[in-house]
C-alpha positions as CSV (number, residue, x, y, z in Angstrom):
1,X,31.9,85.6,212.0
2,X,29.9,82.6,210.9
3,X,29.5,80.6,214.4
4,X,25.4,80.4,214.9
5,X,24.3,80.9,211.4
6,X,22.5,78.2,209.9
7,X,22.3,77.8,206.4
8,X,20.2,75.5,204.5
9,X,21.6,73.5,201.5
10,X,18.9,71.2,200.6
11,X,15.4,69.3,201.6
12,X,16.1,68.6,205.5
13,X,19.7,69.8,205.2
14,X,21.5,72.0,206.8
15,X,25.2,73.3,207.8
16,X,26.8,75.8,210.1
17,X,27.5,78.8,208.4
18,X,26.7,82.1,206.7
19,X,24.0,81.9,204.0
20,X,25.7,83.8,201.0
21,X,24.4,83.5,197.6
22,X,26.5,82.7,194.7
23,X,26.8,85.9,191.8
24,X,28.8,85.3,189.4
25,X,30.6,88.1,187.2
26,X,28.8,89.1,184.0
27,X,30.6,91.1,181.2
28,X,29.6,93.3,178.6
29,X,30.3,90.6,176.2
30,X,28.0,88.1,177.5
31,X,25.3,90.9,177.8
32,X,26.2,91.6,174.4
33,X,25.8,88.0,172.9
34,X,22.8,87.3,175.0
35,X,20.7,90.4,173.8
36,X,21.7,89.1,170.1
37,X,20.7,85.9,171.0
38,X,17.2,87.3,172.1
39,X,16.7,89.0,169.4
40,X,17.4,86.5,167.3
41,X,16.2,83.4,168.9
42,X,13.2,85.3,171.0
43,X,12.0,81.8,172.7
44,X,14.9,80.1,173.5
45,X,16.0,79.1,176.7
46,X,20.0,80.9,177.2
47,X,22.3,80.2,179.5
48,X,25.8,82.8,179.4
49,X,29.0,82.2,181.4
50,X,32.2,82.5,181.8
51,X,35.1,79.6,182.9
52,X,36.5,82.7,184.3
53,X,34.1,82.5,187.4
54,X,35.7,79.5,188.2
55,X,38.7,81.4,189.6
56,X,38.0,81.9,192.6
57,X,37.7,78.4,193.7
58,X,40.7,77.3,191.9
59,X,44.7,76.7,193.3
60,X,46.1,76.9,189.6
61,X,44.7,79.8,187.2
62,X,44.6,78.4,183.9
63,X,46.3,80.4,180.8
64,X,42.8,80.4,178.6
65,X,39.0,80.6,179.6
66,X,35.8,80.6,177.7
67,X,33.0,82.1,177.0
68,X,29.8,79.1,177.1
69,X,26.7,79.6,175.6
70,X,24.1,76.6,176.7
71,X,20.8,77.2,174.6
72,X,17.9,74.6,173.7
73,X,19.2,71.1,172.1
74,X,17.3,71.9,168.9
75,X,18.4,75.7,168.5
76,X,21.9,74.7,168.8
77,X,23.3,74.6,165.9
78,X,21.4,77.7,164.4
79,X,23.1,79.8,167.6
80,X,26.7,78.5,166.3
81,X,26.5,79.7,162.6
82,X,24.9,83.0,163.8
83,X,27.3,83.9,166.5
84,X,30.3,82.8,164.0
85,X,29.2,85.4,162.2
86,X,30.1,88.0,165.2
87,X,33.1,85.8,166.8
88,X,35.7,83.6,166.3
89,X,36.8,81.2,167.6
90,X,33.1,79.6,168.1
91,X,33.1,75.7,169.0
92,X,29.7,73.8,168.7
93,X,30.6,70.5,171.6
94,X,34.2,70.7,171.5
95,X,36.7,67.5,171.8
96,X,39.6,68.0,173.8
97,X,42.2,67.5,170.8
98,X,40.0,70.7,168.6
99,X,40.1,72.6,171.7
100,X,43.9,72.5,172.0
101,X,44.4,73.1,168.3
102,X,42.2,76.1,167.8
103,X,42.1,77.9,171.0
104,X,45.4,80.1,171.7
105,X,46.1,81.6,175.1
106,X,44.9,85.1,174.3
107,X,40.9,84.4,172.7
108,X,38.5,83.7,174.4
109,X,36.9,81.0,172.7
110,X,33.2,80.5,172.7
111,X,31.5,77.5,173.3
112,X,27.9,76.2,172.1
113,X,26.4,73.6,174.2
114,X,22.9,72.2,174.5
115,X,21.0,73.5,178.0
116,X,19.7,70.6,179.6
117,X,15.9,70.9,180.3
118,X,15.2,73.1,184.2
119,X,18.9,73.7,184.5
120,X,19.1,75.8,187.6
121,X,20.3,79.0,186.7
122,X,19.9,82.4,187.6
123,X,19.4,86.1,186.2
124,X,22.0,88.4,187.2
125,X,22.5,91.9,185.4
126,X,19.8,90.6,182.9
127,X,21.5,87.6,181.4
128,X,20.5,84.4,182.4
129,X,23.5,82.5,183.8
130,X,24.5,80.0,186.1
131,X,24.2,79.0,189.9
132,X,26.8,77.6,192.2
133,X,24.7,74.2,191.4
134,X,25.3,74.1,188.0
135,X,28.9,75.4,188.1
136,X,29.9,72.5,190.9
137,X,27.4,69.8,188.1
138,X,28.8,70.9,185.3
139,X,33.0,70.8,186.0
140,X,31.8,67.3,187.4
141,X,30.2,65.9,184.3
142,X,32.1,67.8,181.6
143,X,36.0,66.7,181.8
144,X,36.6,67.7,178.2
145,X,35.1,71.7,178.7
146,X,36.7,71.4,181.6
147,X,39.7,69.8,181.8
148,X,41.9,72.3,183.7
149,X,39.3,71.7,186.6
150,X,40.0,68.0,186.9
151,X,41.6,65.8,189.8
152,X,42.7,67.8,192.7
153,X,41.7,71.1,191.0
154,X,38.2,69.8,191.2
155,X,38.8,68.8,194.6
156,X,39.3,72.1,195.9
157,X,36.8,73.9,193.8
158,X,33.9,71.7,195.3
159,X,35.4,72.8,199.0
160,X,36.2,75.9,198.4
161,X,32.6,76.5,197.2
162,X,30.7,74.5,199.5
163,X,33.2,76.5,202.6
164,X,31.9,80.0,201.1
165,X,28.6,80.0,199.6
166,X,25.1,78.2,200.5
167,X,24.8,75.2,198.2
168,X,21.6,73.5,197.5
169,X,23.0,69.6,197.8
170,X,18.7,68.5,196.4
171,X,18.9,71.2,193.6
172,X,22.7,69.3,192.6
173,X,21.2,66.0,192.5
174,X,18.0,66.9,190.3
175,X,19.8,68.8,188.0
176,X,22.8,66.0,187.6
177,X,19.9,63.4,187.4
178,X,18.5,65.1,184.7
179,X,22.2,65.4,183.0
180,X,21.9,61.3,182.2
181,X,22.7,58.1,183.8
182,X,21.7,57.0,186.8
183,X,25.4,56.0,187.6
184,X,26.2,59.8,187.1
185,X,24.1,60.7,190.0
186,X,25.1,58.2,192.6
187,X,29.0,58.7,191.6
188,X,28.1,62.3,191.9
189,X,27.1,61.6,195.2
190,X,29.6,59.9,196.2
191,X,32.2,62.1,195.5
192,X,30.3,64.8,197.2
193,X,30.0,62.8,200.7
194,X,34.1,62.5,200.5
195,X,34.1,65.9,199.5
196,X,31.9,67.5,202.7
197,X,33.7,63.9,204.8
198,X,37.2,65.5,204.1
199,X,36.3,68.5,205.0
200,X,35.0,68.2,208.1
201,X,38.0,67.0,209.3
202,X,40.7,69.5,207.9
């Protein structure tokens, strides 16, 4: 039972609710790639995850996922020749038209994208991966990544998340502040006040 639980989501925020923390699943793949990575690339800054993790938020499951690998701007196209060398398919920034092309139903493709600078992530099972921050960010900013989490998908991703695990709403807004344009962080908002508006009254 959640009733009398408060949980805090932000600087002078709070809602009613259990305070759960997001974990997301980590497989012996992405443990794999990231201790190569280390070795490799010893003073990089990693980030490992799966689209995968996103189904649990999701209404539709999509036929094809992939594995993302977010690592320092100037490191990342070093990390794409070396890991394609292990894998295939590997995609360094993807456009939607390379992505439907190359990546059949039963790979898991692998993705190389550039970490933006104090990305909030987390270290779970040793591999530095993502928070439910990033994941909500991310699917918000990227609609070419993640283009089977668009439009109502997205819609029920963001509730479904914000319903079931404690969600720092400050620690969103830095980190999509530091993703670009100002724009992006006051549409951001935006969409998250209709979000949380809509679903206080379901």
């Amino acid at each position: 039972m959640q009733s009398g639980t408060i949980s805090r989501v932000g600087r002078g925020k709070f809602r009613l609710g259990m305070s759960k923390i997001y974990i997301p699943e980590t497989s012996s793949k992405m443990r794999t790639i990231f201790k190569k990575l280390k070795k490799e690339f010893p003073y990089i800054e990693t980030c490992i995850w799966n689209s995968s993790s996103l189904n649990e938020f999701m209404v539709h499951q999509p036929g094809r996922f992939y594995l993302i690998v977010e690592v320092d701007k100037d490191a990342t196209i070093s990390v794409f020749y070396f890991l394609k060398e292990y894998y295939q398919p590997v995609f360094f920034e993807p456009k939607n038209e390379l992505l439907n092309k190359f990546s059949p139903v039963d790979k898991e493709a692998i993705i190389i994208k550039p970490l933006v600078s104090e990305s909030p992530v987390q270290n779970v099972n040793g591999i530095d991966t993502i928070s439910i921050e990033k994941l909500l960010v991310d699917i918000f900013c990227d609609d070419v990544v993640f283009s089977a989490q668009q439009g109502a998908e997205m819609r029920a991703i963001f509730k479904e998340a914000l319903a079931k695990y404690s969600v720092n709403q400050s620690r969103m807004l830095r980190y999509v502040s530091r993703r670009g344009k100002k724009e992006r962080k006051e549409s951001f908002q935006k969409y998250l006040n209709t979000i949380q508006s809509y679903g206080s009254k379901s």
